[in-house]
Every structure is written in C-alpha cells, then in structure tokens.
C-alpha positions in Angstrom: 32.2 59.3 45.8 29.9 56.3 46.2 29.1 55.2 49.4 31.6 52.3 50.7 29.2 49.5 52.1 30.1 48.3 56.0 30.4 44.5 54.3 30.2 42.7 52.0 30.6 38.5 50.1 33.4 39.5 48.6 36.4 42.3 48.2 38.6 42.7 45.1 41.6 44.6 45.8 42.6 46.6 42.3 41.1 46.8 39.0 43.5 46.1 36.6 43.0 43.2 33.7 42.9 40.4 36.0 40.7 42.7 39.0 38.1 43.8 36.7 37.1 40.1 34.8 37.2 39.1 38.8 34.8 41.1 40.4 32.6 40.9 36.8 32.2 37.8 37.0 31.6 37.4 40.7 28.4 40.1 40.4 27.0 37.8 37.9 25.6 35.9 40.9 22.4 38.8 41.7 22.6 36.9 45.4 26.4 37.9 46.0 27.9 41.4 46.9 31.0 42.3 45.3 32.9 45.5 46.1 36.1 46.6 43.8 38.4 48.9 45.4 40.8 50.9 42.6 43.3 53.5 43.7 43.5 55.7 40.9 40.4 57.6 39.6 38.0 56.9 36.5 38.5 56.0 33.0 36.7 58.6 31.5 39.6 60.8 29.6 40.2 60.5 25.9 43.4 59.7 26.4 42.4 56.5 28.0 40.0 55.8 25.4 41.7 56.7 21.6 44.1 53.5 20.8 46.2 56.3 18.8 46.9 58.6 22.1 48.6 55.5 23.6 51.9 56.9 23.5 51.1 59.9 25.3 48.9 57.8 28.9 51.6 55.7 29.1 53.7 58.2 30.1 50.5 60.5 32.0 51.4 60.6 35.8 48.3 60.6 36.6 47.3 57.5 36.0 50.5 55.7 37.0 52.1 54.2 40.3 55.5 55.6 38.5 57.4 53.3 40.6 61.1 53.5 41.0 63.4 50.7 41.3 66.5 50.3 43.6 69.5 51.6 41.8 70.4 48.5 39.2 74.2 47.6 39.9 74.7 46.1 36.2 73.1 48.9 34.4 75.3 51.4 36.3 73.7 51.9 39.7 70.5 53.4 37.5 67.2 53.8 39.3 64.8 52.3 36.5 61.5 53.7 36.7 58.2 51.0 36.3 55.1 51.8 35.4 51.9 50.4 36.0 48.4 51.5 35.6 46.9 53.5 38.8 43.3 54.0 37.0 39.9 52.0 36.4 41.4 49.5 34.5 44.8 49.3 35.7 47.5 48.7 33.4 45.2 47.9 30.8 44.0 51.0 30.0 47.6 52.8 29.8 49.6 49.8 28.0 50.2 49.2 24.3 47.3 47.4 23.6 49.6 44.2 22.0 47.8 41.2 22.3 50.0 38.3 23.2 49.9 35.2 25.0 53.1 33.4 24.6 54.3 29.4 23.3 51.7 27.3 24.4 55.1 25.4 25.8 55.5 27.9 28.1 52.4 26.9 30.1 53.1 23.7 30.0 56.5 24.2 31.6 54.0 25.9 34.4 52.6 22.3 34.8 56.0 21.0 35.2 56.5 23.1 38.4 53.7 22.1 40.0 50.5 24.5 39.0 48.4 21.5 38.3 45.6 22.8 35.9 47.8 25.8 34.8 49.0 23.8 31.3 48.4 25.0 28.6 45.0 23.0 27.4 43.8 23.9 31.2 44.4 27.8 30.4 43.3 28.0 26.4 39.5 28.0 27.5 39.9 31.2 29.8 42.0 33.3 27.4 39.0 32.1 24.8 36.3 33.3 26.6 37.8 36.6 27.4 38.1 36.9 23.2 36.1 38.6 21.1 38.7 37.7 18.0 38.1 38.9 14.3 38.7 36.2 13.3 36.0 34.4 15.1 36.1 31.7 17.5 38.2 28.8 16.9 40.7 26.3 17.9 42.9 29.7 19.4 40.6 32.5 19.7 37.3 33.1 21.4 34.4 34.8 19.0 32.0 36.4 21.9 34.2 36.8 25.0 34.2 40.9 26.2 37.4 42.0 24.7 37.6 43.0 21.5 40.7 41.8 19.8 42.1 42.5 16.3 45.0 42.4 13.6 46.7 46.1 14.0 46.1 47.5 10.6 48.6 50.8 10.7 49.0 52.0 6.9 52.5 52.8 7.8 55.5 52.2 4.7 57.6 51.4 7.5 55.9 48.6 9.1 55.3 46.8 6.0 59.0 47.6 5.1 60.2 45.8 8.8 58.0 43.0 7.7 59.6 42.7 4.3 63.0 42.3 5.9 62.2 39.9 8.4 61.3 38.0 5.0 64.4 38.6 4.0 66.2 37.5 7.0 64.7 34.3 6.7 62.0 34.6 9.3 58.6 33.6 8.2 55.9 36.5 7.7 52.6 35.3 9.5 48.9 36.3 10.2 48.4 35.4 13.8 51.2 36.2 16.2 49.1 34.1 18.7 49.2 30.8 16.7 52.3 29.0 19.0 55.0 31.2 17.0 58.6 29.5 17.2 60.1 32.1 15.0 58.2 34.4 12.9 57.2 38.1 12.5 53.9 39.5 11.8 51.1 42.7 12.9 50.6 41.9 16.5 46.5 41.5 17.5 45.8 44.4 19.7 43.0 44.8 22.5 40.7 47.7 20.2 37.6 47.7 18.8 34.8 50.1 17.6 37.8 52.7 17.4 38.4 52.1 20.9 40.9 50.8 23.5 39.4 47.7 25.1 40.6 48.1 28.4 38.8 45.8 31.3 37.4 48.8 32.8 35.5 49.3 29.2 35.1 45.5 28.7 34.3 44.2 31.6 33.1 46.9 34.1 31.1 49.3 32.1 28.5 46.9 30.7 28.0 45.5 34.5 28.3 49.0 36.6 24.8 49.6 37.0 24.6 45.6 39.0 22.9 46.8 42.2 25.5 44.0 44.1 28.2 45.2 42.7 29.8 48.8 43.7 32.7 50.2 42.4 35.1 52.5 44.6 37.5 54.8 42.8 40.1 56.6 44.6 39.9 53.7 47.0 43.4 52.5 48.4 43.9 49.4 50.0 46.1 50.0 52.9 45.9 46.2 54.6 43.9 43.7 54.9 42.6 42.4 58.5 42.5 39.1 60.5 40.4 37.2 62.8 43.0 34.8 63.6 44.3 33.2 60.4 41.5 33.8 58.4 41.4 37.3 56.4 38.2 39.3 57.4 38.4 42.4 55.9 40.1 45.6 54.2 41.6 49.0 55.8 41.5 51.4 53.4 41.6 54.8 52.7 38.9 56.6 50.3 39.1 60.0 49.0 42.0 60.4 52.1 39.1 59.3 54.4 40.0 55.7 56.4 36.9 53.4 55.8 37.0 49.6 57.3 34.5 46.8 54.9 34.1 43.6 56.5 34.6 40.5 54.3 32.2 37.7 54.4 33.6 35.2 52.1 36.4 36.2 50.2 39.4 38.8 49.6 40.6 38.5 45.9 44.2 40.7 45.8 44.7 41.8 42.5 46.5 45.0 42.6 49.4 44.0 40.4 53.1 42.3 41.1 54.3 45.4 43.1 51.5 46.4 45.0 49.8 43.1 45.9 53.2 41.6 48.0 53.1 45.0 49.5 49.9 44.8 50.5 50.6 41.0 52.0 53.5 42.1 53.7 51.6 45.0 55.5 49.1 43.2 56.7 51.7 40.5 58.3 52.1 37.7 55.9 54.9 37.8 54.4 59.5 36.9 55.3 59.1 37.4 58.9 62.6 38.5 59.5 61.7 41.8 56.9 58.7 42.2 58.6 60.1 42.2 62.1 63.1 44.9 60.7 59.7 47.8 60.2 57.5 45.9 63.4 54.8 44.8 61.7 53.5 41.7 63.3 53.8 38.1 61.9 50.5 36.8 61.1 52.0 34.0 58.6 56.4 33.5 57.8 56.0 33.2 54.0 59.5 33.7 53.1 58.9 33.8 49.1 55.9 36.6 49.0 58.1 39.3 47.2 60.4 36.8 46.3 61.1 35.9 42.4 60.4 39.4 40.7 61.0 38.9 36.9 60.4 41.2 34.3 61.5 41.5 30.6 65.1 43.7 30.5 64.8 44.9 27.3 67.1 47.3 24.3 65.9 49.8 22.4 67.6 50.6 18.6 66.5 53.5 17.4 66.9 54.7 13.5 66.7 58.1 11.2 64.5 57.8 8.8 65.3 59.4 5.0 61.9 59.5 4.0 58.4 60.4 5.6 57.6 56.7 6.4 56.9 56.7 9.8 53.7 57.1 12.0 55.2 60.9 12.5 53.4 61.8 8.8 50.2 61.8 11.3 51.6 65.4 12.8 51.3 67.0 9.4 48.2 69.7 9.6 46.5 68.4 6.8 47.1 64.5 7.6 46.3 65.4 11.1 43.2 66.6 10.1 41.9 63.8 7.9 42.8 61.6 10.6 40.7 63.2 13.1 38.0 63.3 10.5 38.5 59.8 9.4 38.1 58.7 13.3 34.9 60.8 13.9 32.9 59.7 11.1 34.3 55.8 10.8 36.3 54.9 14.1 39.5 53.8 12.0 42.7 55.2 10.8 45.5 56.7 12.9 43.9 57.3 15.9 42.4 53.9 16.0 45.3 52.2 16.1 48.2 52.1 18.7 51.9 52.8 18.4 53.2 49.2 18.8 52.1 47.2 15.8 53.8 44.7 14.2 57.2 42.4 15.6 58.3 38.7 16.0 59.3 36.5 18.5 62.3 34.0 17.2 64.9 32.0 18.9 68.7 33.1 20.0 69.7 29.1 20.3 68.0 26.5 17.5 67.7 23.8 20.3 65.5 25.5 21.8 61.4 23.9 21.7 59.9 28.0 22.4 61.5 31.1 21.3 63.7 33.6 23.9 63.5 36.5 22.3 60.5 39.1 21.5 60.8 42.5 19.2 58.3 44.8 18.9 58.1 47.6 16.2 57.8 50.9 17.4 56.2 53.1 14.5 58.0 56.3 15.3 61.1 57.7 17.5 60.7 57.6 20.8 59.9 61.0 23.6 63.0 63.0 23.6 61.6 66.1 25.9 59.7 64.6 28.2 60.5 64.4 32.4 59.6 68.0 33.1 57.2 69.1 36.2 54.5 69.9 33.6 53.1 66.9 31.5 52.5 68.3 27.6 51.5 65.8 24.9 53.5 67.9 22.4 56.6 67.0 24.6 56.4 63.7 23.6 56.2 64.1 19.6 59.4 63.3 18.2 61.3 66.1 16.0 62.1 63.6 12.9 60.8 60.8 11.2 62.3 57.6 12.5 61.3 54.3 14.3 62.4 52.1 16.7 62.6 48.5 18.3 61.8 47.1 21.8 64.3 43.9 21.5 63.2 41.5 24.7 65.4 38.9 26.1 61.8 36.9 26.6 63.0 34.0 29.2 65.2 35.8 31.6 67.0 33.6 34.1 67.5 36.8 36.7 64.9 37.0 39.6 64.6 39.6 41.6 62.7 41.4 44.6 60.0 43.3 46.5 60.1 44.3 49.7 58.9 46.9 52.4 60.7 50.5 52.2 58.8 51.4 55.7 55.6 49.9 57.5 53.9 52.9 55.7 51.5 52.0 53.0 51.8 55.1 51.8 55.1 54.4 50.9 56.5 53.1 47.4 57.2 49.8 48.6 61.3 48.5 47.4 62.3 47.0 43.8 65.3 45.1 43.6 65.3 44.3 40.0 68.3 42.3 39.5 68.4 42.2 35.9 71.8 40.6 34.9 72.6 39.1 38.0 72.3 35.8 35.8 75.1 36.3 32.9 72.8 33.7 30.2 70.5 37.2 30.4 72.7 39.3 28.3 74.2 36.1 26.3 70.5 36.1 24.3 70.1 39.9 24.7 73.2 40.4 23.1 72.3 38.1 20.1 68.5 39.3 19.8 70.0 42.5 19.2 72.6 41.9 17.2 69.9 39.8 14.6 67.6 42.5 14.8 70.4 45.1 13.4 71.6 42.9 10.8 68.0 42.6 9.8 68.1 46.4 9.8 70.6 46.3 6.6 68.7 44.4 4.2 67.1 46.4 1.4 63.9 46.5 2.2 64.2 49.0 4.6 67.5 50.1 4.9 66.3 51.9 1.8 64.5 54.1 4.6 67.3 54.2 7.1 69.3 57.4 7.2 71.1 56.7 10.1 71.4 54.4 13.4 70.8 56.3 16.2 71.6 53.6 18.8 73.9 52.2 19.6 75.2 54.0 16.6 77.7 53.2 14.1 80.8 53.4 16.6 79.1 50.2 18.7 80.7 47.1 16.1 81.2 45.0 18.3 79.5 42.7 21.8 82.0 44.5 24.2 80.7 48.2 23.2 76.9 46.7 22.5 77.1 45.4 25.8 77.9 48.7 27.5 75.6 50.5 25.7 72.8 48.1 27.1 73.9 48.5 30.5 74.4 52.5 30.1 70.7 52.4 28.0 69.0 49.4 28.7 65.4 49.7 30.2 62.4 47.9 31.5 59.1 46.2 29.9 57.3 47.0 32.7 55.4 43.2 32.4 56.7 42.5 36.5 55.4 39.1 37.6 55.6 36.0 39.6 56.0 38.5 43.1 53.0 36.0 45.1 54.2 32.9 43.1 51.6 29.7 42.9 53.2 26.1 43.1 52.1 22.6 44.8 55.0 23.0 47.7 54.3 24.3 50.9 57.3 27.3 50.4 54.8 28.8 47.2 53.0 32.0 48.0 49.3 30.4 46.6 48.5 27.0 45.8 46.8 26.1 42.4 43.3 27.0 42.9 45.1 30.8 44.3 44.4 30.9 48.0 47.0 32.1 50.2 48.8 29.4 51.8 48.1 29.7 56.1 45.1 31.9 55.1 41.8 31.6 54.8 39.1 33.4 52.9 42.6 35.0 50.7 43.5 34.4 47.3 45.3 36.1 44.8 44.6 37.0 41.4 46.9 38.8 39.4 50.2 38.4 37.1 52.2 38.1 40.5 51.1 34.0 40.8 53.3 33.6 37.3 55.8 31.0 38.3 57.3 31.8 35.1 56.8 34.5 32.7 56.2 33.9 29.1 57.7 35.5 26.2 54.8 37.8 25.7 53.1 40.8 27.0 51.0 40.4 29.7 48.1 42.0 29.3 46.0 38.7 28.1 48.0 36.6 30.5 46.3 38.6 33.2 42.5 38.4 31.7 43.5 34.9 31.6 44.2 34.7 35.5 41.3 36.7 36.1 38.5 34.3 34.1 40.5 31.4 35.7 40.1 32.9 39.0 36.9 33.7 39.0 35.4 29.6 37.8 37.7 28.6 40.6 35.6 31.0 43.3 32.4 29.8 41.6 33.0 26.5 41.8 32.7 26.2 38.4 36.1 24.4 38.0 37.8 22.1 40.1 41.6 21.4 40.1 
C-alpha cells in the first residue's frame, strides 16, 4: 500500500465521479497536499475498463457496497438491493456509461429553493469543462474537458427498430439526448472513448497520479471524521484493516456517495440528535435533515422475446464473438466498445408539464436470469434467448425517503428506508410511462421482432394488474441523492458554496447535496458537483 501521510491541506473522502474531479483539481496547486481515501481497491481489471463488459461489473461484488434497503412496504415488504461503486472510481467505473444531464428547467427549479448559483446557466460551464464531446465544444458541450463523451453507436436491428417506433408513436427521433429534451428519443451519449470506459478514475486520476502532492489510498475506509471543537480536523480510518489517523489542515471534502457520506456525518456526531443518542454517539452538531430526503428513481422493467436474432445476444455467437474481439484489438470499436444501455427517450406523462417525468432506457438484450449464487460467473449472466428490454423511470418522484444509522459501527451497512410509493402521484406517471412504452411496443416497426411479452405478460391488460406487477417486480435505478441536501435555510445539510452548516473546514461534494433530482442519470450530474466544488475551494468562483 502507499504510505498514508500524518497530514495533510486537504482530505477527500471517496473517489467516485464527483471525489475524483475534487481531489484532481485540488493537486493542480504543486503548493497544496491532497490525500484521496477510496474503499474499494484499483481500477485495473478489464472488466472495469471494456464499455462492452458493463453488464457483467455492475453486478461484480467486488467492486460494489451491494447495499440492502429496509424491506419496501408498497413493493411487498421486499428488501431492494442498491448498488454503488466500491472501486477507484466509484460508481463511475461500474455504471452504464449513459450520459445524461437532465432539462435545463430542472436546475433552475434548484435556484428556486434556494441554491443560489446552482441554476442552470451557473451549472452549464462545469458540466462543459468536464466534456470532451464529439461533437466539439459548443453552446452544450465542452470540446477538451477529461471525459470523453460520445453518441453510442451499437449496430444493433433492434435499437434502430425501438427508434423507428418511437417515430411512430409520435415522439421526435433526435441526435443529442442532452439538448433540453421535452419529449423525444434518441442514442444516448455515453462516457467512452479510445475503446474505453471513461471512468473518473481513468479521466481524472490516472493522468495526475504521479503529482508528488497528491497520494492516492486504495483500500482506505473512512470510518469518521474528527473535531477540535466545531471545526473538523481530521479522518479515522482504517487502511488495509490497519487504523491510521491524517490530520487535516484546511479542508475535509466528503464525497463518498448518498449512502455512505450521511453515514459518515452521523458517525462522527453531526447528524438528528435524537438517532444519534438511540446508538450513543455524541452530538457534535443536531442537524435533523442529514439522511433526510433520500430520492431515487423507482423504476419497471418490460421485457420482450425476440423472433429473430436482433439483439446485442448475436455477440455470443463463436464466430461473431470472435470478430468482435478482433475488431476491438486492432480498432477499439464494435461490440465491446460500446455498452449495454444505448439508445431511449425522456417524454412527458401530463402535457402541462414545462420538463418531462418520465425516462426509458433501451436495454439491448434480456436481462441476468441465473445470477445471485455464492460464485460470481460472467456466463451466469448471458441470457438464454434473444430479446430486449426497457428501464421505464418515473423521473420526478414525489416520495422521499431515508438514511440512517443500523449501529454506531462503521463497519456496519448503515439503514435505507426507501419509501418509494409513499406518495400515490409516483405510480400515477409510472403507471402511464409504462403503459406508453408498451403501446409503443405494438407498432410495426418492431413488433415485427417481438415474439412474445415477457413482462408483465399478456394476462396484465389492465392499471390494477400493471400495478401489482410493479409492486411484486418493481426495482431500483440505483441514482440515490439529495441524503446531505444544500439550500439557503438554516435546517439544509450544506449551504450553496457546500460547507457543512455548524462546521468548519467540512464540505460536501457528492450527488447527496441534490435538493432535487433530475430526470437523468447521474453520472454527469456528479462530475458536475465535483468541478463546481472544486472552483468554489479555489476561490475561483464566488456565490
């Protein structure tokens, strides 16, 4: 392992999306130390690397938290299992690579509950310079930022045939998902370039490892951090199992995500001091809302038979496997180059509506249908058939829902009340995504592909039956946010420019500040926060 310095300027606490553009940046200044602390270990497996083995990290529990929710009372009492990224990168390096940002409306409405600087011309700059678009730079896209970004490109008759009937559904068919999209379909941009997933680790981290101020701790849990009074001085934690102490000179920078980061707070004191006084940790600073208003995308998944070789399961073939490994070794394209989530829409469930609610992405072949055994196997996850499915996202959920401590152990999975339902309007524009998204399914372009519905199935005809099917099989985006949530009142977990409110030398950097999550993955969202962050602690921008 590499030596964990005694002290040092400042202390970044996970190195997922918004972690790794953080303590980047930060090292840029040769007269700073930064230290990154990352749980999980290094990024260095080809799984983590080739876009096209996506499917399979995702589900690798070696690089995941695997966390497990509280059972769900209105998905019948099931325990819903989230992931997130425990790896250099974080999240970024096991997700689906889709590049979204949401309606620039949606960061406005940020503005409107009191994140001054947080609309959407004061966020546009910092998801521009984290973009290194294909398109070059622009109005919307950054040309030389350190993420490579491009159209998905996946060759697949089935994805053009999903885009043909969203044509024929009346939706318009459009080149840049990220191009304020009211209702529209298109191929989603997706972080890959060279032939390779652009994770932060690889787009941020690598170029800058060898920084002489900047060191890099791997297998590195933060356990809590430590006070002198009300002013956060430095981090417990434990590396390679041994317990190490670094002092903090300037600044702690939490980033370790919307589950571990209010876990982290609460341990170390700051946090609903009636929770904290139930597992006797000591009350450094009553902040009732840290853990408080957990959203996350509840999502339904149709699956469909396909009657024809059409889907991205033609890649298994031994021959077509074999020019697609050949293809990627000589060129860096074709299959493996690209990921399994490639092309969708966002669109509205209510006209009146200024942003859409609902999100759909493609899925180019059937989901895992052996997987959960003791021994992860890649071929466990190939599907049997040829067939495809959809991730239909009710995108502006109204539910909110929790984190809190399971024991004053941080070795312990802290507790996830999801809540998903607990606001009926949730399953009103759930239901209706859904039930667009099938109709759409019937139009020639690619019914002509569909054998058979394999959920709900034929039998579900109507909202009652739909309904219970998504409570017996609905699932989980795994895009948790808004646990550490910034606002301009005194009851918000951060203020505007991050720092912890009642703490000093604290701030937060991650997707749990969301006030409000958008109708997007939020992967770019979080390089966003990071690049943000990181002018604020420079002083290079002033709210």
């Amino acid at each position: 392992m590499t030596t964990a310095p005694r002290s040092c300027d400042y202390l970044v606490v996970g190195s997922g999306a918004a972690g790794s553009v953080v303590a980047a940046r930060l090292s840029e200044d040769p007269d700073i130390s930064v230290v990154l602390l990352e749980a999980g270990g290094g990024n260095s497996s080809l799984l983590l690397r080739l876009p096209g083995l996506g499917f399979a990290v995702a589900n690798h529990p070696k690089f995941n938290w695997s966390f497990k929710s509280d059972p769900v009372p209105t998905m019948q009492n099931r325990e819903l299992t989230w992931l997130q990224g425990r790896v250099l990168g974080g999240s970024s390096s096991i997700n689906g690579m889709i590049y979204t940002r949401g309606h620039s409306r949606e960061y406005d409405i940020w503005r409107q509950m009191g994140c001054t600087g947080w609309a959407f011309d004061g966020v546009l700059p910092y998801f521009k310079r984290s973009e290194a678009n294909e398109r070059g730079a622009g109005p919307w896209h950054g040309g030389d930022g350190p993420v490579h970004v491009r159209r998905a490109r996946p060759d697949l008759p089935i994805c053009d045939a999903f885009l043909a009937a969203a044509a024929e559904e009346g939706f318009p068919v459009v080149d840049d998902m990220n191009v304020d999209v009211v209702d529209g379909f298109g191929f989603y941009d997706i972080n890959a370039g060279n032939g390779r997933r652009m994770s932060a680790a690889t787009a941020y981290l690598e170029p800058v490892a060898g920084r002489p101020n900047l060191t890099i701790l791997t297998n590195a849990l933060a356990l809590r951090v430590t006070m002198d009074g009300t002013r956060a001085s430095g981090v417990d934690a434990l590396i390679d199992g041994e317990p190490v102490h670094i002092a903090v000179e300037r600044e702690i920078i939490l980033s370790a995500g919307a589950i571990k980061t209010p876990q982290i707070l609460m341990l170390s004191g700051i946090g609903p001091a009636d929770d904290l006084a139930l597992h006797g940790t000591p009350v450094i600073k009553d902040a009732p809302n840290v853990g408080a208003n957990l959203q996350n995308h509840v999502c339904y998944r149709p699956q469909y038979l396909c009657s024809a070789p059409v889907s991205a399961s033609r890649h298994l073939r031994p021959l077509d496997a074999l020019a697609a490994g050949l293809r990627y070794a000589f060129s860096r394209t074709g299959p493996l180059a690209e990921t399994y989530a490639v092309a969708g829409g966002y669109f509205r469930t209510d006209q009146a509506l200024e942003a859409p609610d609902a999100q759909v992405v493609l899925l180019s072949a059937l989901g895992p249908t052996k997987a959960g055994g003791a021994t992860f196997r890649i071929r466990d996850l190939l599907p049997d058939e040829h067939g495809f499915g959809m991730t239909v996202y009710q995108g502006s959920p109204f539910s909110r829902g929790a984190v809190s401590l399971r024991s004053a152990s941080p070795l312990d999975q802290p507790r996830i009340k999801p809540n998903y339902f607990s606001d009926p309007r949730d399953m009103q524009v759930l239901l209706k995504a859904v039930n667009r998204m099938r109709a759409m399914m019937r139009h020639p372009a690619i019914a002509k592909y569909i054998s058979r519905e394999l959920l709900p199935g034929d039998t579900v005809a109507d909202d009652t039956a739909l309904e219970a099917d998504i409570r017996r099989n609905g699932a989980t985006a795994y895009h948790q946010c808004g646990t550490c949530v910034m606002g301009s009142s005194d009851d918000s977990v951060v203020d505007p420019e991050l720092r912890v409110r009642g703490v000093r030398g604290l701030r937060i950097a991650d997707n749990s500040i969301i006030p409000r999550i958008p109708n997007a993955a939020l992967h770019a969202p979080a390089l966003m926060i990071g690049e943000k962050a990181a002018a604020i602690i420079k002083g290079e921008l002033a709210l």
